[in-house]
DOVO-948239 format. One record per residue: x, y, z of N, C-alpha, C in turn; residue number from 0; residue in three letters. Coordinates in pm, 1 decimal. Each point is the difference from the previous one (the first is absolute). Example, Ala and Ser with C-alpha at 12.3 -4.5 7.8 and 13.67 -1.06 7.14 Angstrom:
<sites>
+----------+----------+----------+----------+----------+----------+----------+----------+----------+-----+---------+
:     n.px :     n.py :     n.pz :    ca.px :    ca.py :    ca.pz :     c.px :     c.py :     c.pz : num : residuo :
+----------+----------+----------+----------+----------+----------+----------+----------+----------+-----+---------+
:   1319.0 :   -569.0 :    780.0 :    -89.0 :    119.0 :      0.0 :     90.0 :    120.0 :      0.0 :   0 :     ALA :
:    -35.0 :    105.0 :    -72.0 :     82.0 :    119.0 :      6.0 :    -77.0 :    109.0 :     73.0 :   1 :     SER :
+----------+----------+----------+----------+----------+----------+----------+----------+----------+-----+---------+
</sites>
This chain:
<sites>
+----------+----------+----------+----------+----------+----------+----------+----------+----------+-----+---------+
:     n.px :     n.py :     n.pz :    ca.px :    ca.py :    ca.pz :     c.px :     c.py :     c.pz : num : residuo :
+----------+----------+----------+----------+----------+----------+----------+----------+----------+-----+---------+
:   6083.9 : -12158.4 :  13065.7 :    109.1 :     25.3 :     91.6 :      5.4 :    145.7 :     40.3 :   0 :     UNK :
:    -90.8 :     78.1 :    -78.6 :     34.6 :    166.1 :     62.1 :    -64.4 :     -4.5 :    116.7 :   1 :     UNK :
:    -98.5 :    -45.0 :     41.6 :    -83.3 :     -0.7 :     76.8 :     71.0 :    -44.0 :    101.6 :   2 :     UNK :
:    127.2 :    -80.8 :     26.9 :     63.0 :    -47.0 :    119.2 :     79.6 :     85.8 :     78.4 :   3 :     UNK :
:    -18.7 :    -10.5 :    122.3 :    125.6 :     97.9 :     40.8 :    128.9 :    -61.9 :      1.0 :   4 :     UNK :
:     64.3 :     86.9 :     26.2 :    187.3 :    -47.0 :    -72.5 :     35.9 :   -138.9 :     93.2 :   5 :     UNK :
:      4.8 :    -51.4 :    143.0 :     -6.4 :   -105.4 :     27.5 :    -70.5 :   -120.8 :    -26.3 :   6 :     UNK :
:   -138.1 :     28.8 :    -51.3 :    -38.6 :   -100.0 :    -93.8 :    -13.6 :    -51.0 :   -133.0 :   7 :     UNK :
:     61.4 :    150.4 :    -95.3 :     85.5 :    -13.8 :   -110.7 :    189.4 :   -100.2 :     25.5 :   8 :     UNK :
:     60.1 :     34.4 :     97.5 :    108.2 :   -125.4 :     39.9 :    -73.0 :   -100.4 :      4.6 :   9 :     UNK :
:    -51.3 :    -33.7 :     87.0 :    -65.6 :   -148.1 :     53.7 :    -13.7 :    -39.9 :   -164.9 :  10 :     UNK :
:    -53.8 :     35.4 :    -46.9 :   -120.1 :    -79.8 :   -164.9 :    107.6 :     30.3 :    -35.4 :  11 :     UNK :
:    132.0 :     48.2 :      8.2 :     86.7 :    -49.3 :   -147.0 :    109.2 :    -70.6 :     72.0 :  12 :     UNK :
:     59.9 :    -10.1 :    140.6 :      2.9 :    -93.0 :    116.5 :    -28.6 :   -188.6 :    -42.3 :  13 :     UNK :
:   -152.9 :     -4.7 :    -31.0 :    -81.3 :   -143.0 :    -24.5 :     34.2 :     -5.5 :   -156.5 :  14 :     UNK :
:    -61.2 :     79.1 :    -87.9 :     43.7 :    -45.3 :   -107.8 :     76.7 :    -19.4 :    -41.3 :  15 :     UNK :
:    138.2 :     50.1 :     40.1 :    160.0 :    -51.8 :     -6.5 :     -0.9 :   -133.1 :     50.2 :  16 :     UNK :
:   -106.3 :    -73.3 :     28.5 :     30.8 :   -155.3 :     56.3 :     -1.0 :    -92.7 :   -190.6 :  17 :     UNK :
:   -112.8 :    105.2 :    -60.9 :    -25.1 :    -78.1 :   -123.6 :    154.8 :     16.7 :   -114.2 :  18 :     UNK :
:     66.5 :     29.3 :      4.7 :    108.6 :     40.8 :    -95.1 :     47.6 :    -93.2 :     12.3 :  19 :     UNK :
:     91.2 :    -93.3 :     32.3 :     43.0 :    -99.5 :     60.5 :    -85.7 :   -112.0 :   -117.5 :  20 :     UNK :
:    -87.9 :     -4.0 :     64.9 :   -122.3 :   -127.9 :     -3.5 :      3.4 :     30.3 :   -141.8 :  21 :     UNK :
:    -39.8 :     99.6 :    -89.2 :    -17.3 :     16.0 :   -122.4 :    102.7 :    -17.7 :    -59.2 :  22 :     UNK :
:    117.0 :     43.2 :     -5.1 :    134.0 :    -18.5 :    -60.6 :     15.1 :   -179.7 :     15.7 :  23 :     UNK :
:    -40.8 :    -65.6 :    116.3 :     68.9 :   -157.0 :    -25.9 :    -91.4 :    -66.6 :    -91.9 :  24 :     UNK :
:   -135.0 :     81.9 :     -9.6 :   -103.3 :    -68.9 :    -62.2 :     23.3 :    -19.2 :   -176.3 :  25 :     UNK :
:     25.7 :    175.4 :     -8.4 :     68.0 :    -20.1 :   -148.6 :     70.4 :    -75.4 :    -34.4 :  26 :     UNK :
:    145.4 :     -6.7 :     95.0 :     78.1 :    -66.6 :    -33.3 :    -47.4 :    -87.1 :    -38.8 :  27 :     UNK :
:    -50.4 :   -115.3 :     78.8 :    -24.7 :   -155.8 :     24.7 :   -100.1 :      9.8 :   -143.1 :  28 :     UNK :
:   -114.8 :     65.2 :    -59.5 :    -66.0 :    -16.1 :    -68.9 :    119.6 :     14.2 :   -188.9 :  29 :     UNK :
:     69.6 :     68.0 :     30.7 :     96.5 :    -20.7 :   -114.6 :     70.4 :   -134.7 :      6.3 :  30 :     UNK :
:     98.1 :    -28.6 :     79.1 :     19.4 :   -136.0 :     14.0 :    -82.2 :    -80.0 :    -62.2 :  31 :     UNK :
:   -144.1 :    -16.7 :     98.6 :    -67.6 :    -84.2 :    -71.1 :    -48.6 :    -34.1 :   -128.5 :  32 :     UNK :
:    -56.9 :    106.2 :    -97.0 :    -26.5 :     -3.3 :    -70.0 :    129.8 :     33.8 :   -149.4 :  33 :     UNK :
:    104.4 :      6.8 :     57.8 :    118.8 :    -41.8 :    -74.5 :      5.2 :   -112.4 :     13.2 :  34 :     UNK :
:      6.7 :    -94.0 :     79.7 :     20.7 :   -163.0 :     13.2 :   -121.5 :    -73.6 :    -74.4 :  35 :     UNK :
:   -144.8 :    127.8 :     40.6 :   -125.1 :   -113.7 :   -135.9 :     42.9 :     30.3 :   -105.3 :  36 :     UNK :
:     82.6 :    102.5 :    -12.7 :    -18.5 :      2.4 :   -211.6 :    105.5 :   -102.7 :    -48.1 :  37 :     UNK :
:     86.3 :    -11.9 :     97.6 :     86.0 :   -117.5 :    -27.6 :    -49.2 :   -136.7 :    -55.8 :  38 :     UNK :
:   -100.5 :    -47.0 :     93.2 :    -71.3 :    -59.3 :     30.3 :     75.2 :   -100.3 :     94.8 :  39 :     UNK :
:     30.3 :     43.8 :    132.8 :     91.6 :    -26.8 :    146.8 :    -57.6 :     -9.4 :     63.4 :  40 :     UNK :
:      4.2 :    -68.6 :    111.6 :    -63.8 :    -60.9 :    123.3 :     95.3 :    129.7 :     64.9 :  41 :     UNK :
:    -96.5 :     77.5 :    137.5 :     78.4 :     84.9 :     58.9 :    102.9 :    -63.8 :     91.7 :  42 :     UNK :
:    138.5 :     29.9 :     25.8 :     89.3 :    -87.7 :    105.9 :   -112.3 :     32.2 :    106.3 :  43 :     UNK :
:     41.4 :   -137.8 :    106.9 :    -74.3 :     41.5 :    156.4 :     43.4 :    136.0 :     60.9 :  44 :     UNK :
:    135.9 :    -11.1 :     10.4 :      0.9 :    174.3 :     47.5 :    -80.1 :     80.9 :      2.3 :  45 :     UNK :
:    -68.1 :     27.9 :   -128.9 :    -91.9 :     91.7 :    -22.7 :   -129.0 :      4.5 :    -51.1 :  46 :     UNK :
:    -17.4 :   -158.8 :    103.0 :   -161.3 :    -10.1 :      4.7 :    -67.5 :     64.1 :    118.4 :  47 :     UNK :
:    -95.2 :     39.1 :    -13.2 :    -29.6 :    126.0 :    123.1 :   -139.1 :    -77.4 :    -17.5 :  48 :     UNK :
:    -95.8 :    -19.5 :    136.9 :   -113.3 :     32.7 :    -52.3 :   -108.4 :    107.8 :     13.5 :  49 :     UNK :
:     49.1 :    115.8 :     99.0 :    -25.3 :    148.7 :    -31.8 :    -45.7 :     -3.3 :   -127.9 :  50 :     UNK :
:    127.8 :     19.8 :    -47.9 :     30.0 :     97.2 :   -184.3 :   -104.5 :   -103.2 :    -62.8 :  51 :     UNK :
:    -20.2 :   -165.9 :     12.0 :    -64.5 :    -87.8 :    -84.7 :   -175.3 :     59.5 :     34.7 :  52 :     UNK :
:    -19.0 :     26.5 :    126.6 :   -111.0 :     20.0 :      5.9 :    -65.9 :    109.4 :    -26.9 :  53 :     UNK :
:     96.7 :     84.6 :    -44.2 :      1.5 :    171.8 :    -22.8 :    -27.2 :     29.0 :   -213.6 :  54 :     UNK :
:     41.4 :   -105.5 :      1.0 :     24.9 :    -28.4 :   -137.7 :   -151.0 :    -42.5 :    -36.5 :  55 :     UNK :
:    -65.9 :   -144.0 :     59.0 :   -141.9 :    -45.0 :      3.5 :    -60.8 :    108.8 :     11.9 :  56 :     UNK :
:    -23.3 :    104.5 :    105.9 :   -125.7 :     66.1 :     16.3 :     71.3 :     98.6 :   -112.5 :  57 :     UNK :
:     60.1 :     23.1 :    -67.8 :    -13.9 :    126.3 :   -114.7 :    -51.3 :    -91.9 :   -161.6 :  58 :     UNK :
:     42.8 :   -145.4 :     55.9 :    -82.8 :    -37.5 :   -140.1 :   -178.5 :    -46.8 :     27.8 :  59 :     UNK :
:      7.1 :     -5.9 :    137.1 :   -151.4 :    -79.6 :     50.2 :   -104.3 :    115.1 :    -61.8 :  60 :     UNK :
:    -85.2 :    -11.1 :    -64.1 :   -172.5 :     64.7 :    -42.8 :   -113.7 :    -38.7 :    111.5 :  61 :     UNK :
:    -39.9 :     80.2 :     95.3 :   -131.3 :    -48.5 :    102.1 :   -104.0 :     -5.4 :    -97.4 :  62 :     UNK :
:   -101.8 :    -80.4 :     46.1 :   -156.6 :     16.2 :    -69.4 :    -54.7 :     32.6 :    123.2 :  63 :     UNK :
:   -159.1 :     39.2 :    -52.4 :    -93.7 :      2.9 :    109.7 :    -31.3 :   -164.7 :     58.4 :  64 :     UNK :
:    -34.9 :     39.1 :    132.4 :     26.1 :   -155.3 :    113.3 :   -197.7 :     24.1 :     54.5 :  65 :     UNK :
:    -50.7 :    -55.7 :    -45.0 :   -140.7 :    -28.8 :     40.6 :    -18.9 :     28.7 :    215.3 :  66 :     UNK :
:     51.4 :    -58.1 :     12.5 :     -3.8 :     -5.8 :    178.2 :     87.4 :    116.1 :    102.9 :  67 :     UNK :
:     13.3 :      2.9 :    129.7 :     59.2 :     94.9 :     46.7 :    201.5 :    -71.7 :     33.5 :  68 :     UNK :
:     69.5 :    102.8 :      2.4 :     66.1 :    -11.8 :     -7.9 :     91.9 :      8.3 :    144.0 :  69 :     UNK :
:     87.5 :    -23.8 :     55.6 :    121.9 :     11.1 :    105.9 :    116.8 :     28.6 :    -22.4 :  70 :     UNK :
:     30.2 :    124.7 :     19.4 :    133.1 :     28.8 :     -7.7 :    102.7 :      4.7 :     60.0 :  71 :     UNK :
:     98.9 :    -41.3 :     64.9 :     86.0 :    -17.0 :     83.3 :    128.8 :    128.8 :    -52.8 :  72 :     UNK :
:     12.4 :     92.8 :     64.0 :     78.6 :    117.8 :   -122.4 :     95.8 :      1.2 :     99.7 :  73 :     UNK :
:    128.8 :     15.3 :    -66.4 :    130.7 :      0.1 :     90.6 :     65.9 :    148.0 :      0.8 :  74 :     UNK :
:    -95.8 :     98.4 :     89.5 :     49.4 :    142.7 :      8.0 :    121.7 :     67.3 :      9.8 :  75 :     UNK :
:    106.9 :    -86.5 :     12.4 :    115.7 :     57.5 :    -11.2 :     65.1 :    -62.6 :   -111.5 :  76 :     UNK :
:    -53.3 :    -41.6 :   -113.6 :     66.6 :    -58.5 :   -169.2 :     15.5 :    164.8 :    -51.2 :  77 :     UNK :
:    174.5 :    -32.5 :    -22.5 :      9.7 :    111.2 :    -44.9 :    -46.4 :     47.4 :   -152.6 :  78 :     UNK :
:    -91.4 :    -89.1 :    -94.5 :    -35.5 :    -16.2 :    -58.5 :   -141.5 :      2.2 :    -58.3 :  79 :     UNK :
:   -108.0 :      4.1 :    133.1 :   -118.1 :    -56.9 :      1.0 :    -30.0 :    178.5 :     12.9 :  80 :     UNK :
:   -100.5 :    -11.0 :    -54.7 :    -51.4 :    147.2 :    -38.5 :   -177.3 :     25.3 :     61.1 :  81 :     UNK :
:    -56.9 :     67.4 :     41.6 :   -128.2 :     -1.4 :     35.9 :    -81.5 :     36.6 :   -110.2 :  82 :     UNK :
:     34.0 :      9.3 :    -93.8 :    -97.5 :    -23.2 :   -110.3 :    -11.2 :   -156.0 :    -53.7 :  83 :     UNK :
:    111.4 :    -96.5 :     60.1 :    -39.7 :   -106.5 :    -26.9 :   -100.9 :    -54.2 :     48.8 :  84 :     UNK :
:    -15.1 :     65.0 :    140.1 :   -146.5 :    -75.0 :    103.3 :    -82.8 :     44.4 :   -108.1 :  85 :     UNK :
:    -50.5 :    128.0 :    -47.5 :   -101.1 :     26.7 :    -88.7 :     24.8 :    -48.5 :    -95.5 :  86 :     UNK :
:     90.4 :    -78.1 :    -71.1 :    -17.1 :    -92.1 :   -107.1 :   -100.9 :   -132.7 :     41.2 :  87 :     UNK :
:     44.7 :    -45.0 :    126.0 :    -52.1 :   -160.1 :     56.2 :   -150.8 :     57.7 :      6.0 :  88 :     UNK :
:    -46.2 :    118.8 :     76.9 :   -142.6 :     39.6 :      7.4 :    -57.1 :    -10.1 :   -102.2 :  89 :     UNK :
:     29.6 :     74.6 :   -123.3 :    -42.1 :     -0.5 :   -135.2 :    -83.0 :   -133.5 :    -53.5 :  90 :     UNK :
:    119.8 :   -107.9 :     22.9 :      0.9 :   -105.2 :    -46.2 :   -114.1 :   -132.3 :     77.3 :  91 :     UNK :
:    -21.5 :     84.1 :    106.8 :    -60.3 :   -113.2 :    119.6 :   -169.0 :     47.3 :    -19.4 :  92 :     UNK :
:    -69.9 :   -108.5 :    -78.1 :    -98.2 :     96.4 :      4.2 :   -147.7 :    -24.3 :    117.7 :  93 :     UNK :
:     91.8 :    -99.3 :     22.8 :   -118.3 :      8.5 :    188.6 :     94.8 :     89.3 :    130.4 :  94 :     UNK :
:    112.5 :     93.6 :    -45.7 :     64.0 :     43.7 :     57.1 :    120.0 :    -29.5 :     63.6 :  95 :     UNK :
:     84.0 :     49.5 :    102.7 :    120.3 :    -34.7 :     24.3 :      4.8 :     16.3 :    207.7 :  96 :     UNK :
:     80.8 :    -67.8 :     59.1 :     11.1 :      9.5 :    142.8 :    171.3 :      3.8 :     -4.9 :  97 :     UNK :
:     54.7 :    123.3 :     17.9 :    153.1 :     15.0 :    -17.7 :     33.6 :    -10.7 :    159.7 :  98 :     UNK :
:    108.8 :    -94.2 :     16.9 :     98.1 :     -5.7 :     82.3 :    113.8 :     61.1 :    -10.3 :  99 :     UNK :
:     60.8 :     66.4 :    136.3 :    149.0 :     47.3 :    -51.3 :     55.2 :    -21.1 :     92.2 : 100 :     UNK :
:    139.8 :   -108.7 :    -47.9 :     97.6 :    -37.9 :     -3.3 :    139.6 :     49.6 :     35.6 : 101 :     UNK :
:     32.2 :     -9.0 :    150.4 :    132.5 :     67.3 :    -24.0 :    127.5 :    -41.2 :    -97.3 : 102 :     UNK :
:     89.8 :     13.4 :    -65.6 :     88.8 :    -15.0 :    -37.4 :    -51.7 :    -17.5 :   -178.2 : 103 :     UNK :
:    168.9 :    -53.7 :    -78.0 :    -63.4 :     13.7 :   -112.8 :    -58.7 :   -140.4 :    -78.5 : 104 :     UNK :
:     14.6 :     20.5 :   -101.1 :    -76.4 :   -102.6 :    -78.5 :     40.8 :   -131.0 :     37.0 : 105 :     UNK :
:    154.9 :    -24.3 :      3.6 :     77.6 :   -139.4 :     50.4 :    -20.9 :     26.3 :    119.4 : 106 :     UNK :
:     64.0 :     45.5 :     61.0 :      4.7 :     11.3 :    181.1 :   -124.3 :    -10.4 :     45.2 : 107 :     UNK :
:   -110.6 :      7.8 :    -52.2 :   -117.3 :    -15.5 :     95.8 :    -64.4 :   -144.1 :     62.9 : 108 :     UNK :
:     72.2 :    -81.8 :   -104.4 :     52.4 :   -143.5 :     34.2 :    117.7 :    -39.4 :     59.0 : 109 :     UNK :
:     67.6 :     97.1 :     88.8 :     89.8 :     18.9 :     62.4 :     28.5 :     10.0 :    159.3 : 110 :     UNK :
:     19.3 :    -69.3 :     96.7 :     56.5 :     73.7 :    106.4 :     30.6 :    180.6 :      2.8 : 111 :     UNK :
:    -51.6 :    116.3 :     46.7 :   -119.3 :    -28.6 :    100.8 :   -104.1 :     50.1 :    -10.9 : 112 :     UNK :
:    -60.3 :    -12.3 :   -153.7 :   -112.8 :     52.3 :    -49.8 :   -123.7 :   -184.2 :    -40.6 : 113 :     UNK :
:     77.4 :    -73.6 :     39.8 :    -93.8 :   -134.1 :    -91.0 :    -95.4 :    -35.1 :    113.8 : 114 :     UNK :
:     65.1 :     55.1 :    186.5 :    -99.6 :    -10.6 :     67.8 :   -169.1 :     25.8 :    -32.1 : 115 :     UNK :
:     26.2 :    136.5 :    -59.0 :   -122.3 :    104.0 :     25.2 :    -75.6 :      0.2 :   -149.5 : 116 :     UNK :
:     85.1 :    -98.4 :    -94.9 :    -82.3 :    -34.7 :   -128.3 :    -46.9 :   -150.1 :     36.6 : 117 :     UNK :
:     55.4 :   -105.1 :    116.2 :    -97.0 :   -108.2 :     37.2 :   -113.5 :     24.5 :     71.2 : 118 :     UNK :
:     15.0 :    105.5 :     51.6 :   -100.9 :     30.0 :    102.2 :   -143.4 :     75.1 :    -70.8 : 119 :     UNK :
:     51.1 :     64.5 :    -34.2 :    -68.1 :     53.5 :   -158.1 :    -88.7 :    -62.4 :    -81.3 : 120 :     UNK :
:     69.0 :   -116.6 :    -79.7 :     -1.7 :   -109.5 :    -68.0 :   -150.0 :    -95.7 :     49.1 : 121 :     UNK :
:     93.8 :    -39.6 :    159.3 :   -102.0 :    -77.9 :     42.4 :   -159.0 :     60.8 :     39.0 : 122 :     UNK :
:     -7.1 :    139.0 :     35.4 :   -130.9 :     74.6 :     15.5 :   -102.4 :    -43.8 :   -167.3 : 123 :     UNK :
:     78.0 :     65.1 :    -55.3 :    -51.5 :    -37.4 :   -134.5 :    -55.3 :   -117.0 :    -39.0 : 124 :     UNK :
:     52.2 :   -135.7 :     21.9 :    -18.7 :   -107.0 :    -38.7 :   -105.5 :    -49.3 :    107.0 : 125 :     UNK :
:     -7.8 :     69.5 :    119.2 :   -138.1 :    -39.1 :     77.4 :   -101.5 :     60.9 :    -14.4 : 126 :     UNK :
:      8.1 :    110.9 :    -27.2 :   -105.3 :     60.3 :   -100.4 :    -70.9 :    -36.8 :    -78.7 : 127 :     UNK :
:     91.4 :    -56.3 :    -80.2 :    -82.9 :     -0.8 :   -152.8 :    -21.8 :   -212.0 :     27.9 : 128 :     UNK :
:     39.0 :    -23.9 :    139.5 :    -53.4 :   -120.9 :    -29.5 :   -139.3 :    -36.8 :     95.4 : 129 :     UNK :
:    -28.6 :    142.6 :    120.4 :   -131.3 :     38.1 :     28.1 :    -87.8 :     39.8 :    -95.0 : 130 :     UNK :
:     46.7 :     83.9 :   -129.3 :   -100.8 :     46.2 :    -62.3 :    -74.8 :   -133.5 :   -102.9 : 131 :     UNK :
:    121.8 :   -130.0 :     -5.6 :    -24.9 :    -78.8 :   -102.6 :   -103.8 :    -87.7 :    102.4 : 132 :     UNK :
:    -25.6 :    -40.8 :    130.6 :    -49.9 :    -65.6 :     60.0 :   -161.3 :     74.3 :    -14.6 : 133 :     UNK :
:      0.3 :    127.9 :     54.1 :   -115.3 :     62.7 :    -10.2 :   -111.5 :     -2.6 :   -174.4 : 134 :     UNK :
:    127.3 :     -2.6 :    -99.3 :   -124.9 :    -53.6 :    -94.3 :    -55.6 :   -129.7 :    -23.6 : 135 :     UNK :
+----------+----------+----------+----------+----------+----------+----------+----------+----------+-----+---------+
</sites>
């Protein structure tokens, strides 16, 4: 950040003031929850999310190495999604990786008006790889 000049030192603390919010409900909701497992409680619906459920999966999920190449569909505005994760998926892909990016975030990209441009996306992909399957 020294390196920024003072309007783009605002801006970057501007955006990251979007994450405070997001982190504070996350805690929350993750206490809740895991007060209701030690119970051993079904969470009320109220405060079934499936954000927080799916946020919860990828911190317990372990990747292995994946023999073939990989597709990533990355949702560049998850306020969550980090670009060292793409270099996690690379790591892991060991015939390599073809990253897509995705407007909106992780939910919303299955969303009105980002799910356009992940079908469109989607479908390139799937003709692709069903030219490449014809050609062998």
């Amino acid at each position: 950040m020294s390196r920024l000049r003072w309007r783009e030192k605002v801006a970057y603390l501007v955006d990251k003031s979007k994450y405070g919010p997001v982190r504070v409900k996350s805690k929350i909701w993750r206490t809740i929850y895991r007060s209701y497992q030690n119970l051993g409680r079904n969470l009320p619906r109220a405060f079934r999310d499936v954000e927080e459920f799916n946020w919860l999966a990828a911190q317990s999920y372990r990747p292995q190495l994946y023999d073939g190449r990989v597709t990533l569909f990355w949702a560049s505005q998850d306020l969550r999604a980090k670009f060292d994760m793409i270099e996690g998926w690379q790591a892991l892909a060991r015939d390599g990786m073809e990253l897509h990016e995705i407007p909106g975030t992780h939910l919303d990209m299955i969303k009105e008006p980002h799910v356009g441009e992940l079908a469109r996306v989607l479908n390139d992909c799937l003709l692709k790889a069903q030219l490449q399957n014809r050609e062998r």
